[in-house]
N, CA, C and O atoms as CSV, one atom per row, in Angstrom:
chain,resi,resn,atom,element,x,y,z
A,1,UNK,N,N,-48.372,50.218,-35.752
A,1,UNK,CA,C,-47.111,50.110,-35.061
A,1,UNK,C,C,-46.288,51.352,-35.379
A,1,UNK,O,O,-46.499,51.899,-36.462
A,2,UNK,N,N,-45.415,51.835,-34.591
A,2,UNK,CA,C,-44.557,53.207,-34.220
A,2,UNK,C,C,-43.668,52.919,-35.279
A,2,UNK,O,O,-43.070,51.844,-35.314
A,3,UNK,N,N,-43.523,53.842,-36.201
A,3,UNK,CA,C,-42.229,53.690,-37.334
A,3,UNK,C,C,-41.279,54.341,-36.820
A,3,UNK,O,O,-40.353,54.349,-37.631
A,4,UNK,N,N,-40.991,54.952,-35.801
A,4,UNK,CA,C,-39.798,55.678,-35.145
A,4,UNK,C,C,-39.417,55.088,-34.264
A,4,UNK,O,O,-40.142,55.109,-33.270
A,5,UNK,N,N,-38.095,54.268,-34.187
A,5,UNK,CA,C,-37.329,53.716,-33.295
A,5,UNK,C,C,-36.207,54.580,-32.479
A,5,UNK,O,O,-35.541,55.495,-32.963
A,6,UNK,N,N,-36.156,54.201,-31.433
A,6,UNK,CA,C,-35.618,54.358,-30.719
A,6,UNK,C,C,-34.014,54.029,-29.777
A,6,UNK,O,O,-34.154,53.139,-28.939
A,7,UNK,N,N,-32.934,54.497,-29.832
A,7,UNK,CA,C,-32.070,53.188,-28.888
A,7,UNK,C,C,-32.861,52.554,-27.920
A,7,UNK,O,O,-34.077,52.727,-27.843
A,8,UNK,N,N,-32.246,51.866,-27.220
A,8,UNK,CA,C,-32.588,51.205,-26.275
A,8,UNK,C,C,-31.078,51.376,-25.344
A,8,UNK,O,O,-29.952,51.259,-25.827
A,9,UNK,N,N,-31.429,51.708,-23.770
A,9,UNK,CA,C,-30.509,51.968,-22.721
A,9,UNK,C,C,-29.975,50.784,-22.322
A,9,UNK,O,O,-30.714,49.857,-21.993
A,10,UNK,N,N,-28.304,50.649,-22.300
A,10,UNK,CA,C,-27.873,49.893,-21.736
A,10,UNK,C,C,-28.307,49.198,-20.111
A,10,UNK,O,O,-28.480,49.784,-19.042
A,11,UNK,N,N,-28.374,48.000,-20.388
A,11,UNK,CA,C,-29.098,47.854,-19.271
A,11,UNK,C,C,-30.239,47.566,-19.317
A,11,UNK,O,O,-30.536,46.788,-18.410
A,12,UNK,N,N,-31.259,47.897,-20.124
A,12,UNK,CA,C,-33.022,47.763,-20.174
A,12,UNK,C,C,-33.202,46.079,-20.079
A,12,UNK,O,O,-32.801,45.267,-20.914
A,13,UNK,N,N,-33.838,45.829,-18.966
A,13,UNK,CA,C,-34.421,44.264,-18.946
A,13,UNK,C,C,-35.199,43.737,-20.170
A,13,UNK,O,O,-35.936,44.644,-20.557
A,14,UNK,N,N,-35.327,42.643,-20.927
A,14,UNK,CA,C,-35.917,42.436,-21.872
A,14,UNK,C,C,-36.529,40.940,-21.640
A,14,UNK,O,O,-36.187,40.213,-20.708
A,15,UNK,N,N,-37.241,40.687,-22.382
A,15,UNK,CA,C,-37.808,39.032,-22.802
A,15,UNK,C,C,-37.878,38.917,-23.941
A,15,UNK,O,O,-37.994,39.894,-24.681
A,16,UNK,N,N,-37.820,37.613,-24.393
A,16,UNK,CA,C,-38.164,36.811,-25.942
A,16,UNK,C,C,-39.701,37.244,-25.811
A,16,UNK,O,O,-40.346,37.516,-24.798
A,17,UNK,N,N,-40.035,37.224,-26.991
A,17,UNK,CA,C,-41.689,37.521,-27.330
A,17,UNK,C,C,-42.123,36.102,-27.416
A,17,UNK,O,O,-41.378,35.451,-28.148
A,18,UNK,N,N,-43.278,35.299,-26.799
A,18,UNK,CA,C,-43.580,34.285,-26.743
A,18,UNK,C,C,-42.551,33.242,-25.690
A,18,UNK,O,O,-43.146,32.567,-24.849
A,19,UNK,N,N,-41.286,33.162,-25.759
A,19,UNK,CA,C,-40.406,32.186,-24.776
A,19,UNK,C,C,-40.717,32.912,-23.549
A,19,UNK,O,O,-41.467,32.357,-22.745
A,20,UNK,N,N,-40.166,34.289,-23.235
A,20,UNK,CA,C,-39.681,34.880,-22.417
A,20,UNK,C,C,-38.904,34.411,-21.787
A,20,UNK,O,O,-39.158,33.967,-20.667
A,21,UNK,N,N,-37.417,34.366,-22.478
A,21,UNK,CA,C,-36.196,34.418,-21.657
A,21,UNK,C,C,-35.919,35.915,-21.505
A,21,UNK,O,O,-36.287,36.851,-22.215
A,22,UNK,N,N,-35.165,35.898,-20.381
A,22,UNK,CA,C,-34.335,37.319,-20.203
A,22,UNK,C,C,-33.004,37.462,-20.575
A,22,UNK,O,O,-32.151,36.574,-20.589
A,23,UNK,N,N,-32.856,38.809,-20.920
A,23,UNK,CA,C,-32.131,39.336,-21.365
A,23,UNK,C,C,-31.917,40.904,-21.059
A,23,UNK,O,O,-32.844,41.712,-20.989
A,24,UNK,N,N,-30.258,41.274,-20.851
A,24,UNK,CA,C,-30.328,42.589,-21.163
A,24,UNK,C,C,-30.075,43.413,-21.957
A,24,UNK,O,O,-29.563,42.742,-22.853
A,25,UNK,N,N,-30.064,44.888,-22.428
A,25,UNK,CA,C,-29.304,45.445,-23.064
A,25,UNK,C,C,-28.123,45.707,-23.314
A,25,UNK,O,O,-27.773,46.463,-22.408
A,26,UNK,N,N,-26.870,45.462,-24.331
A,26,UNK,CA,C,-24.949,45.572,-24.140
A,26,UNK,C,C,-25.548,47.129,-25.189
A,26,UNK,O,O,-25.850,48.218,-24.701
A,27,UNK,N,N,-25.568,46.833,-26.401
A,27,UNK,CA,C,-25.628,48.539,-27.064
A,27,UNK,C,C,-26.561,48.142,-28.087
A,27,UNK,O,O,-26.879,47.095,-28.650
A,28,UNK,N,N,-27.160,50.395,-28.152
A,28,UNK,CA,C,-28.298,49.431,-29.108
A,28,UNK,C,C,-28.064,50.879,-29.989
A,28,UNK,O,O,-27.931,51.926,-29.354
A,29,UNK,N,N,-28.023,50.884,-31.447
A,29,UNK,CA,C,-28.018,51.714,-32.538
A,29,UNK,C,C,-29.109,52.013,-33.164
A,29,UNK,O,O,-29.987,51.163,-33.317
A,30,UNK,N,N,-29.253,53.500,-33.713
A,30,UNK,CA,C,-30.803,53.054,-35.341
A,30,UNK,C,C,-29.911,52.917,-36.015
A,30,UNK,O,O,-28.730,52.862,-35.671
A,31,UNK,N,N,-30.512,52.815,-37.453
A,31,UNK,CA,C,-30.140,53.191,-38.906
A,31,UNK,C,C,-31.041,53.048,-39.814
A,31,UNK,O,O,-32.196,53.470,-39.759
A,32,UNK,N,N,-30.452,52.344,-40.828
A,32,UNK,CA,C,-31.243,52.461,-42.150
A,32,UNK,C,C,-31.001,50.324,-42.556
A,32,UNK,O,O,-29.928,49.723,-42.503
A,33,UNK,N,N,-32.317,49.747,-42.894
A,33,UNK,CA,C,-31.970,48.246,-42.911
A,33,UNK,C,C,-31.046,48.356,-44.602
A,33,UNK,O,O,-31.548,49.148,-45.399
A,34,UNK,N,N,-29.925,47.676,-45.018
A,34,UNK,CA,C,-29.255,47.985,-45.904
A,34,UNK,C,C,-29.966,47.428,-46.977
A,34,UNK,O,O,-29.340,47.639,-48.015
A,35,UNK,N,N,-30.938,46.847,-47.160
A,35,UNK,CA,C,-31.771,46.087,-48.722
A,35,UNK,C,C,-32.964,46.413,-48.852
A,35,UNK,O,O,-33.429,46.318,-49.987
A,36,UNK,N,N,-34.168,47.077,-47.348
A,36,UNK,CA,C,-35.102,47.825,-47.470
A,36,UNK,C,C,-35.250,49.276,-47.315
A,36,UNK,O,O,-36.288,49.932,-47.403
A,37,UNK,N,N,-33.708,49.799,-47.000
A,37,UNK,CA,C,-33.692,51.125,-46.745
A,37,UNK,C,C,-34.546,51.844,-45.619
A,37,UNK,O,O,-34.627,53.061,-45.448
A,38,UNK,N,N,-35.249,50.710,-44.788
A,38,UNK,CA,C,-36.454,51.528,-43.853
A,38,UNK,C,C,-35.489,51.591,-42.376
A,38,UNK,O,O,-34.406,51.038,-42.181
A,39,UNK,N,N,-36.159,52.326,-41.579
A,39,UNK,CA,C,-35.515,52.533,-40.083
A,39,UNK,C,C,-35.438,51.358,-39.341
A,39,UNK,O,O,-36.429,50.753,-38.931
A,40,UNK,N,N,-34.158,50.987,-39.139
A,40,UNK,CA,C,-34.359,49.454,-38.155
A,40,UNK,C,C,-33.381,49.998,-36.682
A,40,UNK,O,O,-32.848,51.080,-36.434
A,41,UNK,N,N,-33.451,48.769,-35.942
A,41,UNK,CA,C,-32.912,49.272,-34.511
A,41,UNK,C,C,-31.978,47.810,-34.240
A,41,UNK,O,O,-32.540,46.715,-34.281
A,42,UNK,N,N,-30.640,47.926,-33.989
A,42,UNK,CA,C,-29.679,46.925,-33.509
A,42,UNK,C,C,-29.019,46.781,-32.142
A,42,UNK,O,O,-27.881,47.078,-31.776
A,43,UNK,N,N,-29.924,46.308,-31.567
A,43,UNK,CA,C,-29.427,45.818,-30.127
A,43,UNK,C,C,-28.404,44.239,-30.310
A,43,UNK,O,O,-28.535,43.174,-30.913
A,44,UNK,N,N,-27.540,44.771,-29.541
A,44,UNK,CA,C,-27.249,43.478,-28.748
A,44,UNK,C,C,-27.415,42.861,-27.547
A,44,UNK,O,O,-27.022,43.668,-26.705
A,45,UNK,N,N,-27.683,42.142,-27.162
A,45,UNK,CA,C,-28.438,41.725,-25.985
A,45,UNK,C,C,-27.655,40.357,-25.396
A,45,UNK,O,O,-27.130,39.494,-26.099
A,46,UNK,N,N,-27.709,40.377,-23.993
A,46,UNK,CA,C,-27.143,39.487,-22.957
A,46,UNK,C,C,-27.561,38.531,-22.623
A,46,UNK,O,O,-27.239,38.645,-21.441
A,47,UNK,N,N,-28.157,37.402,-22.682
A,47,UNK,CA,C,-28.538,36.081,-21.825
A,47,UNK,C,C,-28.629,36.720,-20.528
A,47,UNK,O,O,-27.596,37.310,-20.211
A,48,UNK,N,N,-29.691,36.772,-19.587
A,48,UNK,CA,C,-29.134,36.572,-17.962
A,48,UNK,C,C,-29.422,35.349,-17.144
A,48,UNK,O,O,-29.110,35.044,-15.993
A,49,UNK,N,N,-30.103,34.746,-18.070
A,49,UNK,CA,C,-30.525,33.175,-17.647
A,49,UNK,C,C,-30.270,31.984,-18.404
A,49,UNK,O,O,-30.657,32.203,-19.551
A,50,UNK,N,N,-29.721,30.633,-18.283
A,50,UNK,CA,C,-29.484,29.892,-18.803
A,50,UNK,C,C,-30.533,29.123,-19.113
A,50,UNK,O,O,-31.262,28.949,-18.137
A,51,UNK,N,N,-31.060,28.348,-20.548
A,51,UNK,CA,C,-32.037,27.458,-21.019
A,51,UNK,C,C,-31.185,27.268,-22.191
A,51,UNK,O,O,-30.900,27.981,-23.153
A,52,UNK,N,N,-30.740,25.631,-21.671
A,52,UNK,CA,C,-29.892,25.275,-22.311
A,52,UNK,C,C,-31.055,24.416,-23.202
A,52,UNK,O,O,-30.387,23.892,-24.093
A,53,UNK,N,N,-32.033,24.141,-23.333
A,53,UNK,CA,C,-32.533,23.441,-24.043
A,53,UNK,C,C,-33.308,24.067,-26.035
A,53,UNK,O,O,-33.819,23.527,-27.017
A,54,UNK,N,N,-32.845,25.655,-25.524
A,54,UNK,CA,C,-33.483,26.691,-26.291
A,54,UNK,C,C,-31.879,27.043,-26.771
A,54,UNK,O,O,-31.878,27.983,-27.566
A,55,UNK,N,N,-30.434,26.480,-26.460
A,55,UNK,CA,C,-29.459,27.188,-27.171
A,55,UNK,C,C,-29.316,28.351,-26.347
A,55,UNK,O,O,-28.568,29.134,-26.933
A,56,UNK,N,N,-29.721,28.837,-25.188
A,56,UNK,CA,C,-29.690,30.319,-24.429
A,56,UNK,C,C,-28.878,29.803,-23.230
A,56,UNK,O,O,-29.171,28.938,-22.404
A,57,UNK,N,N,-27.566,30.714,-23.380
A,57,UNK,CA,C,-26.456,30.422,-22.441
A,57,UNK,C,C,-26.143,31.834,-21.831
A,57,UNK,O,O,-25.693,32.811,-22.431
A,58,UNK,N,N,-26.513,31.716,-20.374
A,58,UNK,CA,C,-26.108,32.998,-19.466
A,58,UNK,C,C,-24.964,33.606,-19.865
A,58,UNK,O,O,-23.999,32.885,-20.120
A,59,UNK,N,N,-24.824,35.358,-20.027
A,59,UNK,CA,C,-23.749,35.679,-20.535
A,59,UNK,C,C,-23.412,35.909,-22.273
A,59,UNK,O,O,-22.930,36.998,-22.586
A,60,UNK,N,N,-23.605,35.146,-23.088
A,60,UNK,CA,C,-23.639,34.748,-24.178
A,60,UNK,C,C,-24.933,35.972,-25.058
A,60,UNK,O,O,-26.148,36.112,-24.915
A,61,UNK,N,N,-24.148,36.494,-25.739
A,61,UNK,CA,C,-24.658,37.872,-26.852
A,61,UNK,C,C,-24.858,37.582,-27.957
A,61,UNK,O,O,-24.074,36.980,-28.690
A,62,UNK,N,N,-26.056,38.014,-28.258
A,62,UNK,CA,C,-26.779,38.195,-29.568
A,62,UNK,C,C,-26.984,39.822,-30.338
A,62,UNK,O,O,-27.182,40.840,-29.676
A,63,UNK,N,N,-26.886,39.790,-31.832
A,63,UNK,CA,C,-27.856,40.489,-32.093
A,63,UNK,C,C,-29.045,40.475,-32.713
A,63,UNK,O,O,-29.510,39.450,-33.213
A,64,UNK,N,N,-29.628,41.614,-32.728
A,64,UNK,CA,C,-31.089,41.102,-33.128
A,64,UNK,C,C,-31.408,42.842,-33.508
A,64,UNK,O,O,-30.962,43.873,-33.005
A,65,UNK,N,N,-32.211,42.637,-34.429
A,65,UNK,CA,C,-32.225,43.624,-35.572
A,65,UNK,C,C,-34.130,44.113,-35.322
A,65,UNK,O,O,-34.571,43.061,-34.859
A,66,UNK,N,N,-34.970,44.801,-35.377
A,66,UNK,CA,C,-35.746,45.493,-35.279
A,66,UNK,C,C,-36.422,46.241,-36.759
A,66,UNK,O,O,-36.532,47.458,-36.611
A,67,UNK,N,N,-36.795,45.837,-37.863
A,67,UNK,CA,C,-37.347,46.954,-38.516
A,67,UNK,C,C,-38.490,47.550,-38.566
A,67,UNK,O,O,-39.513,46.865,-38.589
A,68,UNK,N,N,-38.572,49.394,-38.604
A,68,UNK,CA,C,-39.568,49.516,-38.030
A,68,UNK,C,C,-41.246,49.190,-38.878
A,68,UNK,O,O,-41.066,49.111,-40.093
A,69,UNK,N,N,-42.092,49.082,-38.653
A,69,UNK,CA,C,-43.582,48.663,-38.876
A,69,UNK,C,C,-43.382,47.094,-38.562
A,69,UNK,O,O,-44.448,46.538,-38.829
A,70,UNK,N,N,-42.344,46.084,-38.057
A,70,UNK,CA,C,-42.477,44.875,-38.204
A,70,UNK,C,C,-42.497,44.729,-36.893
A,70,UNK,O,O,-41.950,45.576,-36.187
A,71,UNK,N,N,-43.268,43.392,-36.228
A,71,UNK,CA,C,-43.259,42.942,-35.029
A,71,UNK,C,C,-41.484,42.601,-34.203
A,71,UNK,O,O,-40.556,41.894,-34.596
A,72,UNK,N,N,-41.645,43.548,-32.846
A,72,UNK,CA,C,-40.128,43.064,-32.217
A,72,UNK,C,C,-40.507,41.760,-32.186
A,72,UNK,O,O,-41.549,41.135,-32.385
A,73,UNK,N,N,-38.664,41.358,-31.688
A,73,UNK,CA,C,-38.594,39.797,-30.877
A,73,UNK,C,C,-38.560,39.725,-29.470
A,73,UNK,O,O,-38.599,38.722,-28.758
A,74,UNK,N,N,-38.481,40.958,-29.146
A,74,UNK,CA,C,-38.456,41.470,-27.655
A,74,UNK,C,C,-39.487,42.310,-26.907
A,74,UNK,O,O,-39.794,43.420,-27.341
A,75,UNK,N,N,-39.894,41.938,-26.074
A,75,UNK,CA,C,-40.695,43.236,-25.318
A,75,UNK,C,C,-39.629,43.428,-24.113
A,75,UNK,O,O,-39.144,42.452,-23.541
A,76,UNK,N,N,-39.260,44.940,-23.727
A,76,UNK,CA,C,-39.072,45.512,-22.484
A,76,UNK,C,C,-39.496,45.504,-21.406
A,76,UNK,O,O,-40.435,46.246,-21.119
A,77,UNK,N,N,-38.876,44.577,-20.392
A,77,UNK,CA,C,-40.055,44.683,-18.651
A,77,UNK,C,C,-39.450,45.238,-17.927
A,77,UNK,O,O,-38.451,45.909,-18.187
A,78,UNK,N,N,-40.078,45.015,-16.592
A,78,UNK,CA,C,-40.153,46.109,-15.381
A,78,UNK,C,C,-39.439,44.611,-14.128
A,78,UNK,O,O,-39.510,43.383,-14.190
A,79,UNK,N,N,-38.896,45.447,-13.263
A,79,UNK,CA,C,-39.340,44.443,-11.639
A,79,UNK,C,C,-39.941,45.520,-10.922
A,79,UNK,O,O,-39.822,46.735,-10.763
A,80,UNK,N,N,-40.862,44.243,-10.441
A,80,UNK,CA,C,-42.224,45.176,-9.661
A,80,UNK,C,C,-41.892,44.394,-8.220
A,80,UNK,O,O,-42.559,44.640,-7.216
């Protein structure tokens, strides 16, 4: 796995890894994780669909943290 993270563009369509709800990009930062010191990536991310049964409310922002060598919670998609 890529130890160099990246932002992520406001806007970038996303899914849960395994659920696949959607979501988009609001802002996304690197840095440094503050207790492992390794490169992590902090998006916040948008609901664009409601599943109220999963706690996922359209609109409604999360963040979600990235460190790098560890599996995302997100993969990035396309509309085709």
């Amino acid at each position: 796995m890529a130890t160099n993270l990246t932002p992520l563009a406001p806007g970038t369509k996303l899914a849960t890894i395994g659920t696949f709800y959607p979501a988009e990009v609001v802002t996304s930062e690197v840095g440094t994780a503050p207790t492992t010191k390794a490169p992590m990536r902090k998006t916040v991310i948008r609901w664009t669909e409601s599943i109220p049964a999963a706690g996922v409310h359209k609109g409604e922002t999360e963040v979600w943290v990235q460190i790098a060598g560890r599996t995302p919670r997100f993969v990035i998609t396309a509309d085709n």
